[in-house]
N, CA and C atoms as an extended XYZ file, in Angstrom:
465
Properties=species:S:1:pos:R:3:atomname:S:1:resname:S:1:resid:I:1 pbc="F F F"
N       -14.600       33.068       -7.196 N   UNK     1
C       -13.291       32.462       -7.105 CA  UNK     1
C       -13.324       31.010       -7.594 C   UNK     1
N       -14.246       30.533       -7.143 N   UNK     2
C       -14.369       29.064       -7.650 CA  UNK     2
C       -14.546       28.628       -9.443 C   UNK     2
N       -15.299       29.348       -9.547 N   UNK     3
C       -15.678       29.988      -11.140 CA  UNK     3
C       -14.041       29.709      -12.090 C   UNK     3
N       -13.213       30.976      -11.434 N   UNK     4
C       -11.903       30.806      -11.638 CA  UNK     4
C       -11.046       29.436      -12.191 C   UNK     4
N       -11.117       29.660      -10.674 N   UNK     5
C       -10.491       27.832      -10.773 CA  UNK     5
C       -10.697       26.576      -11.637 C   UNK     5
N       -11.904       26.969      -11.628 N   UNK     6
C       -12.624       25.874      -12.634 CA  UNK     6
C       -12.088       25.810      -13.955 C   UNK     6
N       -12.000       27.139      -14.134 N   UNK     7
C       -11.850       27.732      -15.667 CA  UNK     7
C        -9.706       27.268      -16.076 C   UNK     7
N        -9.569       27.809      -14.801 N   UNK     8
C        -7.852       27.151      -14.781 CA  UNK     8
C        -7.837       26.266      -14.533 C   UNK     8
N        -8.338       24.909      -14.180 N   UNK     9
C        -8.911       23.662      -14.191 CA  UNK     9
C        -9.124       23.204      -15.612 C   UNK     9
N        -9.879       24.170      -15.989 N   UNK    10
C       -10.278       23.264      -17.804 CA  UNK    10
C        -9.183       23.412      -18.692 C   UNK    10
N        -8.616       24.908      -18.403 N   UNK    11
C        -7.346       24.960      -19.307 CA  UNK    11
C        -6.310       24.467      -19.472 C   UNK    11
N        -6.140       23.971      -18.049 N   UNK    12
C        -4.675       23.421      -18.020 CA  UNK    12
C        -4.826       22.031      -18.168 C   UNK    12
N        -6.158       21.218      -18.416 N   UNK    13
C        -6.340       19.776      -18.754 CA  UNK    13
C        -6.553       20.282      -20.469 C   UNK    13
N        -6.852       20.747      -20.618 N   UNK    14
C        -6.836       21.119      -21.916 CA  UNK    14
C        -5.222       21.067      -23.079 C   UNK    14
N        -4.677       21.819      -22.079 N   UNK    15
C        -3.362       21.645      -22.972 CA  UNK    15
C        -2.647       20.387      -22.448 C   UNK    15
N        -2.768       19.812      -21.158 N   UNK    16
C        -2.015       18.184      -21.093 CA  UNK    16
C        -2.535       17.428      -21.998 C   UNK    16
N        -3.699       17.374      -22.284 N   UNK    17
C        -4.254       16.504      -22.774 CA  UNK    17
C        -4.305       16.574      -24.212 C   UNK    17
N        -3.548       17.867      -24.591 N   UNK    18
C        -3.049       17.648      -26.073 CA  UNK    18
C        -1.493       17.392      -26.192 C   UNK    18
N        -0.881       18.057      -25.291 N   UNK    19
C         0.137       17.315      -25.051 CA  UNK    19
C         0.576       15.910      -25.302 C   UNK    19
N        -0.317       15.227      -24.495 N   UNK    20
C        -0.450       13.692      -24.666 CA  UNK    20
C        -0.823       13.075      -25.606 C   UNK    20
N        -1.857       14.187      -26.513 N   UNK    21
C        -2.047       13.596      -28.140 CA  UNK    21
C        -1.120       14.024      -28.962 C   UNK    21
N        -0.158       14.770      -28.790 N   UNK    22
C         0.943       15.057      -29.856 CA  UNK    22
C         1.962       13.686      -29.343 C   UNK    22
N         2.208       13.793      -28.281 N   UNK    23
C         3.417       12.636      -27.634 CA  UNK    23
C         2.938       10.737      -28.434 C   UNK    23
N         1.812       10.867      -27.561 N   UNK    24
C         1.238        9.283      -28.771 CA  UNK    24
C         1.358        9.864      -30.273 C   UNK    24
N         0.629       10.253      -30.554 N   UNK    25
C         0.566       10.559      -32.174 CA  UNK    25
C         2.658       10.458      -32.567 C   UNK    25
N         3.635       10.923      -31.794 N   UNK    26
C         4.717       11.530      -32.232 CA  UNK    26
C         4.970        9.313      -31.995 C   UNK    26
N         4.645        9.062      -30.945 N   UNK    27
C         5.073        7.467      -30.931 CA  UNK    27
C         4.387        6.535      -32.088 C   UNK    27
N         3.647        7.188      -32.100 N   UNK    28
C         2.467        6.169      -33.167 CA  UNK    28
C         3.830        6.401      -34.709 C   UNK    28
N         3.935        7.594      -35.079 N   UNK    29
C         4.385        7.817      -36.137 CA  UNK    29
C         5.998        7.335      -36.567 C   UNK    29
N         6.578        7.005      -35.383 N   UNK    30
C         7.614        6.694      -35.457 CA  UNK    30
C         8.054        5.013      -35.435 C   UNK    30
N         6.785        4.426      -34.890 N   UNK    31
C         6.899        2.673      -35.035 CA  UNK    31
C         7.133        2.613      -36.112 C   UNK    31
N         8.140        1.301      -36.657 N   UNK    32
C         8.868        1.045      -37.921 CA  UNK    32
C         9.955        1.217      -38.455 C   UNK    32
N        10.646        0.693      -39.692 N   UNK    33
C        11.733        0.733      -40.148 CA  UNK    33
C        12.612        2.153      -40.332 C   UNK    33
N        13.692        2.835      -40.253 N   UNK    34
C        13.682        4.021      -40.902 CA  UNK    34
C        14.968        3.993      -40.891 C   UNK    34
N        15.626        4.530      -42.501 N   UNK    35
C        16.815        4.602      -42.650 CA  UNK    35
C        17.145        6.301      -42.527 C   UNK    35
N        19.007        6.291      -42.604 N   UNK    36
C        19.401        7.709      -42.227 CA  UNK    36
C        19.839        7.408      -43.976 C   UNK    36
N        19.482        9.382      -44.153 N   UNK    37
C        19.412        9.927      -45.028 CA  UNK    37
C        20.849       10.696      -44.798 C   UNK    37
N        20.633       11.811      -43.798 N   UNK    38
C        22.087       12.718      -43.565 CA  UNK    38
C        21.848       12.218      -41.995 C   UNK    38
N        23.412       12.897      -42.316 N   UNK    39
C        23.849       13.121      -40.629 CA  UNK    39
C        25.271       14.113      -40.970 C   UNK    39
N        25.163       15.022      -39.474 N   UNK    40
C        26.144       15.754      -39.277 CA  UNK    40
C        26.261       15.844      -38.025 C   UNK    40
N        27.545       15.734      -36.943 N   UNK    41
C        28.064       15.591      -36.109 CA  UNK    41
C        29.443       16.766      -36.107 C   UNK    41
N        29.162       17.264      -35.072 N   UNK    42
C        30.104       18.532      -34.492 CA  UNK    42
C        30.808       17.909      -33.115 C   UNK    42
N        32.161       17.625      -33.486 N   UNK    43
C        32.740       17.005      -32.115 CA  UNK    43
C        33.248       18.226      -31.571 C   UNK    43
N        33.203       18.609      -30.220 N   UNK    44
C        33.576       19.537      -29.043 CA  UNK    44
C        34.547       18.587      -28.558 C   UNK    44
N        35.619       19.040      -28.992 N   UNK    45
C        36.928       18.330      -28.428 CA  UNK    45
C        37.675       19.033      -27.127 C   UNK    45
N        38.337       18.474      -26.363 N   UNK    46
C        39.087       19.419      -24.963 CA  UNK    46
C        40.140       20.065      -25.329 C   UNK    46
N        40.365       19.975      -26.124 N   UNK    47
C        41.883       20.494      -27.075 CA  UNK    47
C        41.072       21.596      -28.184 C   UNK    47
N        40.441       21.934      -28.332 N   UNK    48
C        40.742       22.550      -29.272 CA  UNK    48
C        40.587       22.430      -30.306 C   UNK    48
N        40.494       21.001      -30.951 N   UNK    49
C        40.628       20.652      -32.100 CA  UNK    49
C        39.304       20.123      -32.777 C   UNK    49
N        38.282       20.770      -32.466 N   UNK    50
C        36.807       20.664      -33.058 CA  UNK    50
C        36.724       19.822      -34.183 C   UNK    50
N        35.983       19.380      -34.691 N   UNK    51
C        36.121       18.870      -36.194 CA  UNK    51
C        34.422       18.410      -36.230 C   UNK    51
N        34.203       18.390      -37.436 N   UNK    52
C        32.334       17.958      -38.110 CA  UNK    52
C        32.078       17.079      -39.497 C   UNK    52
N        31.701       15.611      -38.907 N   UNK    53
C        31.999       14.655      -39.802 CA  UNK    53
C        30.049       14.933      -40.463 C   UNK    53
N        29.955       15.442      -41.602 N   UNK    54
C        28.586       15.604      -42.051 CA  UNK    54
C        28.591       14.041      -43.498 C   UNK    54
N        27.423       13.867      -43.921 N   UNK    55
C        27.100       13.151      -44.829 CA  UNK    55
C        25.830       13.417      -45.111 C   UNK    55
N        25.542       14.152      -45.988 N   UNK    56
C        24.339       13.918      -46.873 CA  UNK    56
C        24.108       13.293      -48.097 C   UNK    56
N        23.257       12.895      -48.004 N   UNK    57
C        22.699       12.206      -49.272 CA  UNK    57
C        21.360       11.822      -50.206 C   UNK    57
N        21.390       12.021      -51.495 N   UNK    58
C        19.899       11.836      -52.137 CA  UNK    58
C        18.996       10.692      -52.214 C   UNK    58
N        20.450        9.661      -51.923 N   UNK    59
C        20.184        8.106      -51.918 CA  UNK    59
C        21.013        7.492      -51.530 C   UNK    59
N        20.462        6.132      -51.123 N   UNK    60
C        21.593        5.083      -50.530 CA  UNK    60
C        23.242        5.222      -51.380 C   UNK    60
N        23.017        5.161      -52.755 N   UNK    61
C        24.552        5.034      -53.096 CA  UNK    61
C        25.584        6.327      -52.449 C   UNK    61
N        24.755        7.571      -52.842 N   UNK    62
C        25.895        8.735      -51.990 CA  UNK    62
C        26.157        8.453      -50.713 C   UNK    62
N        25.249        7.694      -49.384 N   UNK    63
C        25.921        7.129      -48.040 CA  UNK    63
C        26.646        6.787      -48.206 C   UNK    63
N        26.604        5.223      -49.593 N   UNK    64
C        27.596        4.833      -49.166 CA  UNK    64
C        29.154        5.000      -49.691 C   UNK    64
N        28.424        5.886      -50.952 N   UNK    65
C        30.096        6.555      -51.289 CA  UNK    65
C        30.593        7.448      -50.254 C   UNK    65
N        29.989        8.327      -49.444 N   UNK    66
C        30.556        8.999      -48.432 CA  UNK    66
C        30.948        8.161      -46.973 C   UNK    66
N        30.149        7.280      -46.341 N   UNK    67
C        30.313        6.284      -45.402 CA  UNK    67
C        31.516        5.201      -45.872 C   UNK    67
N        31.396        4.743      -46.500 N   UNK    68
C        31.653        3.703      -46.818 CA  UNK    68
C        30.854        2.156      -45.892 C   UNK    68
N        29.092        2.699      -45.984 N   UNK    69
C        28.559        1.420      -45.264 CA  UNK    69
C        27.391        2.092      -45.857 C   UNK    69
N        26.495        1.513      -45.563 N   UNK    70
C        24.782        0.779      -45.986 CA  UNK    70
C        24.421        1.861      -44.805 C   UNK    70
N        23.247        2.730      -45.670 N   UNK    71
C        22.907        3.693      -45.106 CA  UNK    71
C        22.095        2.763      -43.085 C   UNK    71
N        22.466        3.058      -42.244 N   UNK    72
C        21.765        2.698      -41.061 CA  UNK    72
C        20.326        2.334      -41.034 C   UNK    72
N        19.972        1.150      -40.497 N   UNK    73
C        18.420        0.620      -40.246 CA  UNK    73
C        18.687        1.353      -38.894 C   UNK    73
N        17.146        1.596      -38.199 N   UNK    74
C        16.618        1.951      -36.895 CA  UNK    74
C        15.277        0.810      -37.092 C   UNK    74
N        15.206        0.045      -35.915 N   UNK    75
C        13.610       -0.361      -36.545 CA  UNK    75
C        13.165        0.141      -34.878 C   UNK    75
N        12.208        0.725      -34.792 N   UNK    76
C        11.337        1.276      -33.541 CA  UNK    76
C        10.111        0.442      -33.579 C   UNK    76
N        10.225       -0.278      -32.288 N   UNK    77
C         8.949       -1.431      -32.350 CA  UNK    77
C         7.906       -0.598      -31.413 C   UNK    77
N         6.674       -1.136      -31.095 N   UNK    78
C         5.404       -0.359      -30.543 CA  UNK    78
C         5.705       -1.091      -28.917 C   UNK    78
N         6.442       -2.280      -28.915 N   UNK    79
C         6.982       -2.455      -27.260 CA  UNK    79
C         7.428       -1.539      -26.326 C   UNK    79
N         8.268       -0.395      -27.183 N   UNK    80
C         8.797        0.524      -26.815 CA  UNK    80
C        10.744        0.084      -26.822 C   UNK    80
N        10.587       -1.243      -27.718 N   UNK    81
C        11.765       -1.503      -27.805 CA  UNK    81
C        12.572       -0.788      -28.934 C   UNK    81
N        13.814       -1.152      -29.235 N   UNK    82
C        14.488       -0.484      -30.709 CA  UNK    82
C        16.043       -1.643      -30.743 C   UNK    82
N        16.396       -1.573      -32.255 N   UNK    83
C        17.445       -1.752      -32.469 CA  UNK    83
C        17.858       -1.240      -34.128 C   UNK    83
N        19.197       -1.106      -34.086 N   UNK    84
C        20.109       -0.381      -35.343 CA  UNK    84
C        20.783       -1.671      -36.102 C   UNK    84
N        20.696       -1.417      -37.476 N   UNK    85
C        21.897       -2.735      -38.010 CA  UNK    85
C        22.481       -1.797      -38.784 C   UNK    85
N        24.520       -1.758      -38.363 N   UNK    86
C        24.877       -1.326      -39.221 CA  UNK    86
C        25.704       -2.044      -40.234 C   UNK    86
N        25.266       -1.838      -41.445 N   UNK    87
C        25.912       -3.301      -42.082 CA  UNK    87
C        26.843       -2.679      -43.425 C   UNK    87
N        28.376       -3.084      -43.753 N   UNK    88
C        29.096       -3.514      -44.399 CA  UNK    88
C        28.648       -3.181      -46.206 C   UNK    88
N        29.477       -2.673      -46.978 N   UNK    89
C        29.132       -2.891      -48.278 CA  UNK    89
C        28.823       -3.710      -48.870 C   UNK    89
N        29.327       -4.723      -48.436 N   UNK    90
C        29.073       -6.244      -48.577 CA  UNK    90
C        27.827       -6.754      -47.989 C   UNK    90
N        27.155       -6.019      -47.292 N   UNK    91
C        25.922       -6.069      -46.679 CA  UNK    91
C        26.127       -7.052      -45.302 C   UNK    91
N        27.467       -7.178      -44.601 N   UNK    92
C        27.539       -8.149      -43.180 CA  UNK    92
C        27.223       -6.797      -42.240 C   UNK    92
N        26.418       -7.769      -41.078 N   UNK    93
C        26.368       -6.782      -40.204 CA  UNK    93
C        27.274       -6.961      -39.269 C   UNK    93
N        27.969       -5.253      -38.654 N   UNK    94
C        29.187       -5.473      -37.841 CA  UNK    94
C        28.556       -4.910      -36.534 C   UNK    94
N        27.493       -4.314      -36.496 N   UNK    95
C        27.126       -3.194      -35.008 CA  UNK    95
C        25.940       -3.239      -34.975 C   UNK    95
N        25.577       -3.654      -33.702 N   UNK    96
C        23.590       -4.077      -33.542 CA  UNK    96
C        23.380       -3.200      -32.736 C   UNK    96
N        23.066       -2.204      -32.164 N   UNK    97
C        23.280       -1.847      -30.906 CA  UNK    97
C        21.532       -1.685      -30.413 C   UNK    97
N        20.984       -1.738      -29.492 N   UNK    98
C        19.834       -1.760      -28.832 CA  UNK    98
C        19.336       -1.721      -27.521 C   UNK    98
N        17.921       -1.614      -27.420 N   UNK    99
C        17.583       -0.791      -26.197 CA  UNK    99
C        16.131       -0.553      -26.367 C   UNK    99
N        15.832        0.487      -25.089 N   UNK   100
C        14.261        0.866      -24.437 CA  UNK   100
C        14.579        2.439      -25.585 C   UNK   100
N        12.822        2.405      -25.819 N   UNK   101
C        12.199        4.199      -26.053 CA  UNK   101
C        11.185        4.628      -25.937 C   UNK   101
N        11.010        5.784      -25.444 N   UNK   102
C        10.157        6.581      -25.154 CA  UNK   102
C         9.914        7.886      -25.634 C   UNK   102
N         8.642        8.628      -26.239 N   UNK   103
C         8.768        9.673      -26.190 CA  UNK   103
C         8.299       10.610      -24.795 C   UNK   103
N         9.229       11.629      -24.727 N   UNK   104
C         8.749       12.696      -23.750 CA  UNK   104
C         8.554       13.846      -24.447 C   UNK   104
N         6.997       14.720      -24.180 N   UNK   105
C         7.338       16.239      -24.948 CA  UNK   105
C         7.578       15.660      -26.473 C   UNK   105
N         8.545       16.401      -26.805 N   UNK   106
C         8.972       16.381      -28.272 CA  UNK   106
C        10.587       15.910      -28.592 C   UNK   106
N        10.512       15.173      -27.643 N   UNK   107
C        12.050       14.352      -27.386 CA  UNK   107
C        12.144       13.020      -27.562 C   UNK   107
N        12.999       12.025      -27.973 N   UNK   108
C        13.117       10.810      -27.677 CA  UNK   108
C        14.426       10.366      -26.737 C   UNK   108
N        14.108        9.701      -25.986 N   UNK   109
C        15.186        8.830      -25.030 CA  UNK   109
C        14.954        7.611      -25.476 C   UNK   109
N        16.507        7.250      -25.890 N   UNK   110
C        16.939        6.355      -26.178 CA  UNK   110
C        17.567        5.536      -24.827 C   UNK   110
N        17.485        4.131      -24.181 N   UNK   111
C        18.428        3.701      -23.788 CA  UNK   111
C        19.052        2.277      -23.981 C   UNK   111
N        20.574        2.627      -24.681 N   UNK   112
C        20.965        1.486      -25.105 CA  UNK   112
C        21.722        0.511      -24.125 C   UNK   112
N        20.801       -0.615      -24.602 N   UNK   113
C        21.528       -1.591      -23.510 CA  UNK   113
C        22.738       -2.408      -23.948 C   UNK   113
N        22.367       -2.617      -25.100 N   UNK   114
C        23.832       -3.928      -25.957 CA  UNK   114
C        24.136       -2.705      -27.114 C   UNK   114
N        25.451       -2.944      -27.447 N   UNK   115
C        26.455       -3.632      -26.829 CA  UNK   115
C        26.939       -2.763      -25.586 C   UNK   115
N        26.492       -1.858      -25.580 N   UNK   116
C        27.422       -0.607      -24.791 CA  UNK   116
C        25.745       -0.066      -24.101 C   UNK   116
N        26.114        0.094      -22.550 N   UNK   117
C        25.477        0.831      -21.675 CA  UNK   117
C        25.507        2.491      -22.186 C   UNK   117
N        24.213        3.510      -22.350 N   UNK   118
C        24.471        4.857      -22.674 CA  UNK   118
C        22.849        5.153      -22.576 C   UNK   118
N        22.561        6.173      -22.824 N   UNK   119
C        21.412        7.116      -22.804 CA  UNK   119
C        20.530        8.562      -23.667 C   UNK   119
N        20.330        8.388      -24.865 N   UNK   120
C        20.648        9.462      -25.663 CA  UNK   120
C        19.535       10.308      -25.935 C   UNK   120
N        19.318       11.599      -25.573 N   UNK   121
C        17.875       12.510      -25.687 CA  UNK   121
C        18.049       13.197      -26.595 C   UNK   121
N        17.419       13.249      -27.872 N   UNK   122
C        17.279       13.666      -28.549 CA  UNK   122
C        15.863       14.798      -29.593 C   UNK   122
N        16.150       16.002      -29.740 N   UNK   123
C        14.687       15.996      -30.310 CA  UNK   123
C        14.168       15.721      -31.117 C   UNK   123
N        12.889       15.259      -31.418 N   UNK   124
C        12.233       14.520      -32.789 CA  UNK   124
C        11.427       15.365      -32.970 C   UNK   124
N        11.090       15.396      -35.226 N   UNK   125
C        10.401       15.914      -35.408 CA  UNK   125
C        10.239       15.319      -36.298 C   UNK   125
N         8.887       14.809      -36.723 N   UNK   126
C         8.607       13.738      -38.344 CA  UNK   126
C         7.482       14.267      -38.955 C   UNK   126
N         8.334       14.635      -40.398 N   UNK   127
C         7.024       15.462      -41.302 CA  UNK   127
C         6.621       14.225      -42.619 C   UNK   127
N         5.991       14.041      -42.517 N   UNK   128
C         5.297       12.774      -43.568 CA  UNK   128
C         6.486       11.905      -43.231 C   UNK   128
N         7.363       11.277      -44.009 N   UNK   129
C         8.226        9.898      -43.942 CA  UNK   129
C         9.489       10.546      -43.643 C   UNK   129
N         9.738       11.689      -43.113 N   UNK   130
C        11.227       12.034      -42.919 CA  UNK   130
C        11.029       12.885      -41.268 C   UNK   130
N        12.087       11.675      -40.856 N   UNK   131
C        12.450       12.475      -39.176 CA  UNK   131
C        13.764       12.906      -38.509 C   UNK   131
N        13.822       13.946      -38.456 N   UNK   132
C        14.920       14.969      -38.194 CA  UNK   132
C        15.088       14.494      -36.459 C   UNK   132
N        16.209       14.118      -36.297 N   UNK   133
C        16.846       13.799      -35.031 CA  UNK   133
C        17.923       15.180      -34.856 C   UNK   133
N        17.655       15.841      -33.297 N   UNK   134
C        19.092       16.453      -33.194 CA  UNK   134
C        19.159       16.544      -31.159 C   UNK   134
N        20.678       16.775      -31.411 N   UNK   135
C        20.868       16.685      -29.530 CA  UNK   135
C        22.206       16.662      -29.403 C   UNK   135
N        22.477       16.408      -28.290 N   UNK   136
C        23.976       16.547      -27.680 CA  UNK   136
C        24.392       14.744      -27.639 C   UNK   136
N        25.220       14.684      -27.977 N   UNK   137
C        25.533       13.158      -28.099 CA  UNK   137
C        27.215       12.687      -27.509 C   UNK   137
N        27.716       11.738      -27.097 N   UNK   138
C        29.187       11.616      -26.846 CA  UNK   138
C        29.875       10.966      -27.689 C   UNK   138
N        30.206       11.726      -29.271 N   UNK   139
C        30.752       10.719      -30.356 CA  UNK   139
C        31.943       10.508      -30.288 C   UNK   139
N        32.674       11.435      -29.374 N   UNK   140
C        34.302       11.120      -29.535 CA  UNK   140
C        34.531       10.287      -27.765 C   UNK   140
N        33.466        9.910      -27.348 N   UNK   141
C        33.860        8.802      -26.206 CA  UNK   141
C        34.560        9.702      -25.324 C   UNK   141
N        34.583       10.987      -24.842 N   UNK   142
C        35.180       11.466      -23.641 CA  UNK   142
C        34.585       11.637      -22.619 C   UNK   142
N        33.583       10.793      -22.312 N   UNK   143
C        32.612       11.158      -21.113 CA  UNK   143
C        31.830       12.319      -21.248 C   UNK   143
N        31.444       13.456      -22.051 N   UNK   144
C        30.581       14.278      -21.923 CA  UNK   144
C        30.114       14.585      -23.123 C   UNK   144
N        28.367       14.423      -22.987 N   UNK   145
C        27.551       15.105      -23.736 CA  UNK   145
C        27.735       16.286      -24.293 C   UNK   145
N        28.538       16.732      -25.302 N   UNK   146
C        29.368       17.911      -25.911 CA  UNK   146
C        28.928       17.808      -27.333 C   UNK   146
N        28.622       16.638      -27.729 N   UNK   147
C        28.887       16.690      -29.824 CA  UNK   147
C        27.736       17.111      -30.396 C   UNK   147
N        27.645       17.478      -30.924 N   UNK   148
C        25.971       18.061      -31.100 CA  UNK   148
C        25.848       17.066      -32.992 C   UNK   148
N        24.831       16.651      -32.817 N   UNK   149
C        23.970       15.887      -33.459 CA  UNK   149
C        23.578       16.410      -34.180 C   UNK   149
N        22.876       16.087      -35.411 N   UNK   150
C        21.573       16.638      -36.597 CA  UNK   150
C        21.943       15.732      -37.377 C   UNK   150
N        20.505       15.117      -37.275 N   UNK   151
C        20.701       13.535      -38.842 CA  UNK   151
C        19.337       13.206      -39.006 C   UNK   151
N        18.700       13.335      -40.548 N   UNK   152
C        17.295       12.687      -40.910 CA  UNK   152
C        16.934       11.484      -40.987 C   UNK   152
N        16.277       10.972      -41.194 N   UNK   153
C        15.990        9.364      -41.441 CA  UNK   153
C        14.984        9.311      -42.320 C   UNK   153
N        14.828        8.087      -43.020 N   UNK   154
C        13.451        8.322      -44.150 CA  UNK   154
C        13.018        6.889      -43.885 C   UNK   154
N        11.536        6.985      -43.514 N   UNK   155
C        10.461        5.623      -43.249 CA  UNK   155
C        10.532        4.876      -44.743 C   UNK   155
């Protein structure tokens, strides 16, 4: 019996402990600059009236012919801090927004402190310089985690 145990003892440190090397490795890889490439957003409206604001693009100019703004900075520092600049054709910045991160698993939590109090879990996945963000998000401001997310970023 002890034998056993032991053996479910080694295994199950076995997989935390890769666990924990995918989770660092997933933080390690994500410190640094990274702009959005696409994004698509599915608003779950209470009415009825669904709607899905997507933007893809090959390069900065299609953002910003479809945005009409400068594809989004993220810079992810190794503090575990973060902040976004979203800036203007003109290149002014109008929206800083920032905060704490962490990875959990294969998720990131975001929590933004300025300008606006919020909390955003998202899953991450980064294959060489491109990281696919997706999750439930509140884009139309009605109090509930309903809009569902999917947007890349490129280091």
């Amino acid at each position: 019996m002890n034998t056993l145990v032991f053996y479910l003892f080694v295994a199950i440190s076995s997989i935390a402990l890769h666990a924990s090397g995918q989770t660092n490795n997933l933080s390690q890889q994500l410190i640094g600059e990274w702009r959005n490439e696409s994004l698509k957003i599915k608003i779950n409206s209470f009415n009825n009236t669904d709607s899905t604001i997507t933007s893809e693009s090959k390069n900065a100019t299609e953002w910003e012919k479809n945005l009409h703004i400068k594809p989004i900075r993220t810079f992810f520092k190794s503090d575990g801090t973060y902040y976004s600049e979203y800036r203007t054709l003109g290149d002014s910045l109008f929206r800083k927004p920032s905060g704490t991160w962490i990875i959990k698993g294969d998720s990131i939590i975001m929590n933004e402190l300025q300008p606006e109090k919020g909390v955003f879990k998202l899953h991450v996945s980064i294959n060489n310089d491109i990281a696919t963000f997706q999750g439930l998000i509140d884009f139309d401001g009605d109090g509930k985690m309903d809009d569902e997310y999917f947007g890349t970023q490129k280091k």
